[in-house]
Every structure is written in structure tokens, then in C-alpha cells.
N, C-alpha and C positions, 0 to 999 in steps of 0.2 A: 956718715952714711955712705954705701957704694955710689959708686957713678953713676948704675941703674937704676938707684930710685930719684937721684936730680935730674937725669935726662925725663923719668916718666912724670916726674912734679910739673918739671916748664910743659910738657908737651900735655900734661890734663889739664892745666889752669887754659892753656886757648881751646881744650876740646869743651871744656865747660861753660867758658865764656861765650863759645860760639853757640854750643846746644841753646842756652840761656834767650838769645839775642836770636836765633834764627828753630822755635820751636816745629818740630813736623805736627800735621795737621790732623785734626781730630776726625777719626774716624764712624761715620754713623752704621750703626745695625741695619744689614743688609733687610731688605723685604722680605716680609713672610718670613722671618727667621725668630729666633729665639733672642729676646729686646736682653738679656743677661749681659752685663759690661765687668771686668773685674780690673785691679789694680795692684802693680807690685811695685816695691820702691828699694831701687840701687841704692842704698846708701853709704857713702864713702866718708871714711876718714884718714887722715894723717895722725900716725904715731910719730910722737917726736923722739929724737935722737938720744941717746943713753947718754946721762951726767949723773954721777957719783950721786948718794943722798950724803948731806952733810952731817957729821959728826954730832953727838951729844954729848953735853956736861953734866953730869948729875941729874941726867932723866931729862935733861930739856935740853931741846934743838940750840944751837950754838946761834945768837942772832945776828940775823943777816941781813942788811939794806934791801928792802922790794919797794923798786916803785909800784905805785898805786896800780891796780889791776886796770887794763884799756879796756872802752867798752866793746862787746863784740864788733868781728868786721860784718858792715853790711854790704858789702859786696864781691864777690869772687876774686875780683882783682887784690880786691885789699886782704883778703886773708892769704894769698897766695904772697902779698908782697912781705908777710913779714919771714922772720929768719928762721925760725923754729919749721915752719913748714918747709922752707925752701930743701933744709936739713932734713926732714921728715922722712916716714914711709909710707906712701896711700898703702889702704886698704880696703878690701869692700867685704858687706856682711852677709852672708847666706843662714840661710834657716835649714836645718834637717827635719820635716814634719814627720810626726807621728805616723807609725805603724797603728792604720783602721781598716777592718775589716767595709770593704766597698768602695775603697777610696781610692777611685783613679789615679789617685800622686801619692798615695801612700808611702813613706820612707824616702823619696826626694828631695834628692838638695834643689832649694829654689830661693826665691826673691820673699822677703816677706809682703804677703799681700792677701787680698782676696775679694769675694764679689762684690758689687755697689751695691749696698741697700739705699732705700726710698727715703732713706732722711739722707742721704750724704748730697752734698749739695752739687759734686762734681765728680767727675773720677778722679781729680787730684784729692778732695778729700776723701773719697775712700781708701787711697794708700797712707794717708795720713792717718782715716782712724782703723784702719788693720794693723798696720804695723803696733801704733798704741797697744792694742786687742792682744796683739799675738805675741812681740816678742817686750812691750814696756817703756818703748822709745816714743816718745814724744818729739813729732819734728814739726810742730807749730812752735815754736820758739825761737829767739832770737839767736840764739846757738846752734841754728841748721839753718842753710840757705837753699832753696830749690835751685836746682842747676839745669833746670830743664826737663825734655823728655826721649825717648828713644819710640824710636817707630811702630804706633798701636798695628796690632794684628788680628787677624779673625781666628779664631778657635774651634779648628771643627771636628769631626770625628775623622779617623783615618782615612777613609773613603771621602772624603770632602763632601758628601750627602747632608749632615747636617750641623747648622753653626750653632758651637756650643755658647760661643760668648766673643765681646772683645776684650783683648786684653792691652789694657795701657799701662806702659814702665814709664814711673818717673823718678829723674836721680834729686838725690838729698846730697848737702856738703856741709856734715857737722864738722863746726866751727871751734870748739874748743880743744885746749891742750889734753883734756882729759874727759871722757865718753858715759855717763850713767851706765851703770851695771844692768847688761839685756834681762830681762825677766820672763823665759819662756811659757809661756800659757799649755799644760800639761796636755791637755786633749787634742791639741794643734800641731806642737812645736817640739818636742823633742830634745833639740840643742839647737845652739847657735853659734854660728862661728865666724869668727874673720879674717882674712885671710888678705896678703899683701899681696897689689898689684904686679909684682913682679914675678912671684908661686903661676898667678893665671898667666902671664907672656910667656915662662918658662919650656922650651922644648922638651925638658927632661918627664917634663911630667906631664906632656902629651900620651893619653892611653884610647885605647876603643872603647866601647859598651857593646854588648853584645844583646840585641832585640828580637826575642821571637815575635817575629812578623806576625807567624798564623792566627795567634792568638786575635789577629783585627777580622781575620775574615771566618773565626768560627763559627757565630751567628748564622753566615748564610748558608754555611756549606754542612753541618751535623756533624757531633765531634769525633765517628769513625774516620771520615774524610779529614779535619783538622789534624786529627792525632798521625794521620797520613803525609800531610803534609808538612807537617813539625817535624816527622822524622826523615823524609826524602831532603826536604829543603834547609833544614838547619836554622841556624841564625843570621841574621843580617846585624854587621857593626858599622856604628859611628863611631865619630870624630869623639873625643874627650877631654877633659882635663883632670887629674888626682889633685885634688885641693890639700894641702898641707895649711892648716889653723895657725894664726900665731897664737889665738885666744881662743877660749872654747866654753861657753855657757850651758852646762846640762839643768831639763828640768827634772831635777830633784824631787818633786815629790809627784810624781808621776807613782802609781801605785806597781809598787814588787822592785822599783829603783831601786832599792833596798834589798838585796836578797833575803827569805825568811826560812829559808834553809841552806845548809851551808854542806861540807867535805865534799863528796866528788860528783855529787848533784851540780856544783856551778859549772862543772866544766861541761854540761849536756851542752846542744843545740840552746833549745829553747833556754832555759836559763843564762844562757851567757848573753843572749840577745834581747831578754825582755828586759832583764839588770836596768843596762845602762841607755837602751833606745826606747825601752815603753813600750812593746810590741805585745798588743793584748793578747791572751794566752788563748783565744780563739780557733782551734784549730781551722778553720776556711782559711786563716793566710798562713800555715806553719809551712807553704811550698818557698816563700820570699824570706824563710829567715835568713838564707846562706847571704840574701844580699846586702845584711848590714852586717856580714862578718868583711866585706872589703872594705878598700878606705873610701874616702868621701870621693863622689864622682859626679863632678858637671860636664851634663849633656844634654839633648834633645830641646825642651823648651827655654828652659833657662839657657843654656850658651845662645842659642840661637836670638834672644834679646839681646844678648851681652857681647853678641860678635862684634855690631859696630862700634861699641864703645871700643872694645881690647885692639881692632885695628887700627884705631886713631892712633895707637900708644908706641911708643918704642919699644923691642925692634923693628915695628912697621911687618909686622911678617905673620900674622895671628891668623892669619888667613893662608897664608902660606904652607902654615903647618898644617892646614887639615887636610885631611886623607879622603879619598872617594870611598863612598859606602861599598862596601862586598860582602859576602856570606863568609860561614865558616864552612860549610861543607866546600869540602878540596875542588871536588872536578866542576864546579860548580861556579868558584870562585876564580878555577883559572879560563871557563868559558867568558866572564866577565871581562874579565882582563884583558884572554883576546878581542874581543868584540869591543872592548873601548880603547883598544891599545893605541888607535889612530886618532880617534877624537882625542882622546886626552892630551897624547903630543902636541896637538894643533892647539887647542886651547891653552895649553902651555906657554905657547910663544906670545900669546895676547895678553895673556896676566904679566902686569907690572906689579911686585909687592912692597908694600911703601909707598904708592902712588896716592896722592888723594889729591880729589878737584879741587878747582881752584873756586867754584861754585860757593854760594853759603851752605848750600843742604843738600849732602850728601844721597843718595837710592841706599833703601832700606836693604840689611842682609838677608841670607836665605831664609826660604821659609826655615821650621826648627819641627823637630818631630819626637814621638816619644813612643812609646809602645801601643799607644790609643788613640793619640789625637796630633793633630798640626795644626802648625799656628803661622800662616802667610803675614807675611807683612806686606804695607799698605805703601805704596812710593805717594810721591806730595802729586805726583800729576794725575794719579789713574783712582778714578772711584772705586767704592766698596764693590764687589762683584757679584750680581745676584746668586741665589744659593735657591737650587729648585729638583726637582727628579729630572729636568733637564739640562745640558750644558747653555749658557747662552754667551751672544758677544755683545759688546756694547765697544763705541769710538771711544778712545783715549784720548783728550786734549792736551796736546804739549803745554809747559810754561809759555810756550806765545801765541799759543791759542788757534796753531794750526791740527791740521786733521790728524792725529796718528793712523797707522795702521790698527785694523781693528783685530784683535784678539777675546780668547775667552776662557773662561775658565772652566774646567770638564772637569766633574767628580772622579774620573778615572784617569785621567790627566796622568797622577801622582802613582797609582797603579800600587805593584806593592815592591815597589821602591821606596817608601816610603815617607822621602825628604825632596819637595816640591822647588823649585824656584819663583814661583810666584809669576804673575803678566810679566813683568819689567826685566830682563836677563841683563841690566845696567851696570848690578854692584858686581864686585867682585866674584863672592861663591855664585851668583848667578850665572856669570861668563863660566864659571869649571863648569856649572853643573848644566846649561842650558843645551837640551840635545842626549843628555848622560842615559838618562831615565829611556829612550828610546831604544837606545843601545843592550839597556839591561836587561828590559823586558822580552827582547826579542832570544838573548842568551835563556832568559830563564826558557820562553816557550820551547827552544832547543831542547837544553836540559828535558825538561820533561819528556818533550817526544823521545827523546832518545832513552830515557830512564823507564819509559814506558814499553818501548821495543826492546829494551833490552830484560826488562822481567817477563813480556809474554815471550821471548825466545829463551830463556831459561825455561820458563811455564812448560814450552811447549818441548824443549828433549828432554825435562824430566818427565813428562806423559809419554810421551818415544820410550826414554830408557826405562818405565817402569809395564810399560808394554810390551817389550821384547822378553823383558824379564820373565813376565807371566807368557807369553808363549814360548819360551825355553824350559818352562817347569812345567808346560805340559807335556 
């Protein structure tokens, strides 16, 4: 195996043992907010290293001495100590969900998980019985060990006006040489896939996602104005990563998986994309089929749980690699540019990448954002933040129990930049982005004033030159 996957083998068995041994702290449903809690579960495995299969004699395996199977390891350390691992490759497993009409995550690559219901006894078991539910993995067993959790967050709609849910990640470490075959649940799931820790560290396969913003603020503003603002303002992209599968689980009997007509019908739109992703034949979503003609792409909510985990990891640099959010439209994205040309420098010099405290528990990464909603995470020191039609502040007690500065969290805070920092500017994308958002919003207001004078002074010489015109022809 490369030298990449034993440098990320030693450096996950202490990010594991540490998550395990020093868990971040449960986060309670802000007041007055929506009591909805959900659950996704990281779950990682080592593939082990490629040895020959041996030979047959006459239809049977040629026999060979095995000692007696070990029983599983019951602890992080001990499965990491033995040889096969150390030789291995991590991997982690994403779900592709279903193309549903209404479904805010519709066609997302994500975590397998989902909401607590009223019999689950915790949110650790409701990622336990989701994942069962959705993709067939059973990780109540002696063959997966809980490795912890990553930083719950609150879930609210783009405008941070109202909290949809919290959402708690927690990671799994299935324990054997070899993984039950995922079983994706049709109406949910789509595919599944796995993908090696070293695909997600990879620079090559750092890409954007491009987000129509407007789409969050169409509600208020009527969709002459929306379709307005779609087309003045463009897109705004984030950070990415192209997933390349080593494995890849489709659900097969998802109804039309099948094609049930065939020559030069498969190669349409719709048929090429209902085939193999289950994209109900619904016209209301036939505007998102282009987006399961790209390859798999993690972003927004999903990386933004999975940021702290990939910066633990060697190169040390997963944060390094991400890019500041900007537009696609040109003049727009170079007013950005200038207007954070200086922060950006400056924050520059403060980011050390590879650095990680010397502390047990880490500040959680940036908030993570999607085309609908964001999701803050919650640092160990600062309470849930009330959630209201108004902003409010509340004291932050440090770990020693002196006074912090008091801060607050404003629904418009986040504006439509889209990708928050959260109270705590501690972690890493926190320090890029802390101050970013100021800078952006004030280019955009530019932008527009100036996109705005510059159509009423068009507006106004063509009513000039169509003026002259008619008193020349009289």
C-alpha cells in the first residue's frame, strides 16, 4: 500500500482514539424552536491490501493452514494494531439519496442518516437505526466500534430565522477484513459508495459547486424580482470535492433502473438519468436532471461535518485547500476580490495549516451551507443560540469559567453570503472567513448600485436617442 494511506492509518487510529476518549457535547434544541433532532453516521473502513487468491485443484481451493479466526477487536487501538490494517486503506461511505420531488436534499451526496423518531432512545441510536433503514448496515454489532462524534450543529433555513433541526454525526469503525454488502433502500438511497481517505485529502480533485443563492430569498421578494436577481447576480460557489468510488452499491430495483425502452430514446435527458439514479419521471424536478449527469460532488452540509475530521488527516492541509466563496458573474466576482484582497492577506499570515492544539477538543469547523439551509456548529464552550424574529446575545463562559465577550447571533448575520462562521472565529475556516462576509456584502451592495445606475443611464439615452429620433422625423 502507498505511503499515503500508512501515514493516514497512524494519524486516524489517534484522531479516533482521541474523538472516542474526549466526545464534543450534546447540543440541546434552542427555545421556541422546532424540538426535530437528526442523525448521520461517518462510517469508515479499511480495505485490506491486494494478495493473490490461491490456486485450485480440481474445483477445490488448494488447503492452506489458517489459524483459528481472532475474536473481534474491542478497541480502537487493538484493531489498528494489527497488520492488515496497518497495510490497509480507510475509506468512508456516502449515500447518493434519491431524486424526490420536494425534497430539500434531493440527489445529495450525504452521510447516511436521518430524523430521531420517539422510540429511538438517543441520537446515537437513531444513526444506528437509519443507517440500518437506509443503506442495511447494521452497526450494533461486535464488528463496528463507535469512534466517537463530530460537532452537533443547528440546522436552520438560509436566513438563520428558523431551526430546522440538530443534526448529530457520529463516526463508526467497522472492524472486519471484509464489510456486508450495503443494501440501498429504493425511495431513499439511490446508491452508495465508498470512497478512500486519500480521494477526499486529494488536491486534484478539489472542485467548486456552483449555488443559486436567489433561490433562498425568493419567498420574499416575488419571483419577477427573484428571476432578477438570478440573472444580475449569478451564482455563488463553494469549496468541493469530486469523490471518485472505489465501490459503488446501486439500488437496483428502484422502478425504470431498468430501462423499458430501448435505441435512441436512452440517450435523452430523462432517460439517461432516471436509468441508473431513480429520478422520478415527475416533471416539477426535470430542471435538476443535468445535476446527476456530473460526477459525485461533496459539498455544503456534508464536507462541512466532515471538515474536522479530513484536517486531522495527513496532508494536514484540507483546510488549506479551500477557496473563499465568490460569484460566477465576472465584474462581480472581481469587485469581491478587491474588496477582500487585504483581509484575505492578512488572514493569511495567521493560518498555520497542519497546526492542531495541543488541547483535547478541538473548536468546531465552519458553519457548512447548501442551497437552502445551514448548519453552525456548536463549540464545547458557547451555548445553543437562541433562534427568534429577533437577534439576541447571551455571555459565553470560557473553559475556566471566566466571562467571555458577549456576542450574538443575527439572522442576517450570514446575509447572502451564505457560509456563516458561527459565534467562535477559534477554528481554522473560522479565522479565513471571520470579517469575509462584511467585506462581501458591502461589494455586492456596490455591484448593484452601480448595475442599477448603470441600466437607468442606458434607460435614459435610449429615451434621449429615441426622442431625437422622433423629432428629426418630424
Amino acid at each position: 500500500m502507498s505511503e499515503d494511506s500508512r501515514a493516514i492509518v497512524k494519524a486516524l487510529e489517534k484522531v479516533l482514539v482521541r474523538l472516542s476518549e474526549n466526545p464534543y457535547p450534546h447540543v440541546p434544541n434552542p427555545p421556541n424552536s422546532s424540538q426535530k433532532r437528526a442523525s448521520v453516521a461517518a462510517i469508515i473502513r479499511v480495505r485490506p491490501a491486494y494478495k493473490p487468491v490461491p490456486a485450485s485443484v480440481n474445483g477445490s481451493l488448494i488447503a492452506v493452514d489458517k489459524p483459528s479466526p481472532p475474536s473481534p477487536p474491542s478497541t480502537i487501538s487493538e484493531f489498528f494494531a494489527q497488520e492488515w490494517v496497518q497495510e490497509g486503506d480507510p475509506e468512508l461511505l456516502f449515500i447518493k439519496r434519491a431524486g424526490r420531488a420536494g425534497d430539500r436534499w434531493s440527489g445529495h451526496v450525504a452521510l447516511p442518516g436521518g430524523k430521531r423518531d420517539p422510540e429511538d432512545a438517543d441520537d446515537f441510536a437513531a444513526a444506528v437505526r437509519e443507517t440500518r433503514e437506509e443503506i442495511g448496515l447494521d452497526l450494533d454489532t461486535m464488528d463496528c466500534l463507535p469512534a466517537g462524534n463530530l460537532p452537533e450543529r443547528l440546522v436552520t433555513t438560509s436566513w438563520g430565522k428558523d431551526v430546522l433541526m440538530v443534526l448529530c454525526p457520529y463516526i463508526f469503525l467497522l472492524t472486519g477484513k471484509t464489510v456486508p454488502a450495503a443494501q440501498p433502500q429504493p425511495t431513499e438511497v439511490a446508491a452508495v459508495h465508498w470512497v478512500s481517505l486519500r480521494a477526499l485529502l486529494s488536491p486534484t480533485l478539489r472542485t467548486r459547486e456552483a449555488v443559486d443563492i436567489s433561490s433562498r430569498i425568493a419567498k420574499h421578494v416575488g419571483p419577477a424580482i427573484h428571476k432578477l436577481i438570478r440573472w444580475t447576480m449569478g451564482k455563488m460557489m463553494f469549496s468541493a470535492v469530486r469523490l471518485l468510488p472505489t465501490e459503488s452499491v446501486y439500488a437496483s430495483s428502484i422502478p425504470g433502473f431498468i430501462p423499458t425502452e430501448g435505441g435512441d430514446k436512452l440517450s435523452t435527458l430523462a432517460g439517461w438519468a432516471q436509468a441508473p439514479f431513480g429520478i422520478p419521471s415527475s416533471s416539477s424536478i426535470h430542471h435538476s436532471l443535468l445535476t446527476f449527469q456530473q460526477p459525485l460532488i461533496l459539498w455544503g452540509l456534508t464536507l462541512g461535518v466532515l471538515a474536522d475530521l479530513l484536517d486531522q488527516l495527513p496532508p494536514y492541509n484540507a483546510v488549506a485547500l479551500w477557496k473563499y466563496p465568490t460569484f460566477t458573474v465576472p465584474d462581480l466576482r472581481l469587485l469581491v476580490y478587491i474588496m477582500t484582497r487585504s483581509f484575505r492577506k492578512n488572514t493569511a499570515e495567521a493560518f498555520s495549516s497542519g497546526s492542531w492544539p495541543s488541547r483535547p477538543q478541538r473548536q468546531p469547523s465552519q458553519t457548512a451551507m447548501d442551497g437552502a439551509t445551514e448548519a453552525t456548529a456548536i463549540s464545547v464552550a458557547e451555548p445553543a443560540p437562541a433562534m427568534g424574529p429577533e437577534s439576541t446575545s447571551a455571555p459565553i463562559p470560557t473553559a475556566t469559567g471566566r466571562q467571555a465577550k458577549r456576542s450574538s447571533f443575527n439572522k442576517h448575520s450570514v446575509g447572502i453570503g451564505g457560509l456563516g462562521v458561527g459565534k467562535d472565529p477559534q477554528h481554522a475556516v473560522g479565522k479565513l472567513l471571520h470579517g469575509y462576509y462584511d467585506r462581501v456584502n458591502w461589494a455586492i451592495a456596490l455591484f448593484l448600485a452601480y448595475r442599477t445606475a448603470l441600466t437607468m443611464s442606458v434607460a435614459w439615452w435610449v429615451v434621449r436617442w429615441w426622442r431625437r429620433r422622433r423629432a428629426a422625423g418630424t
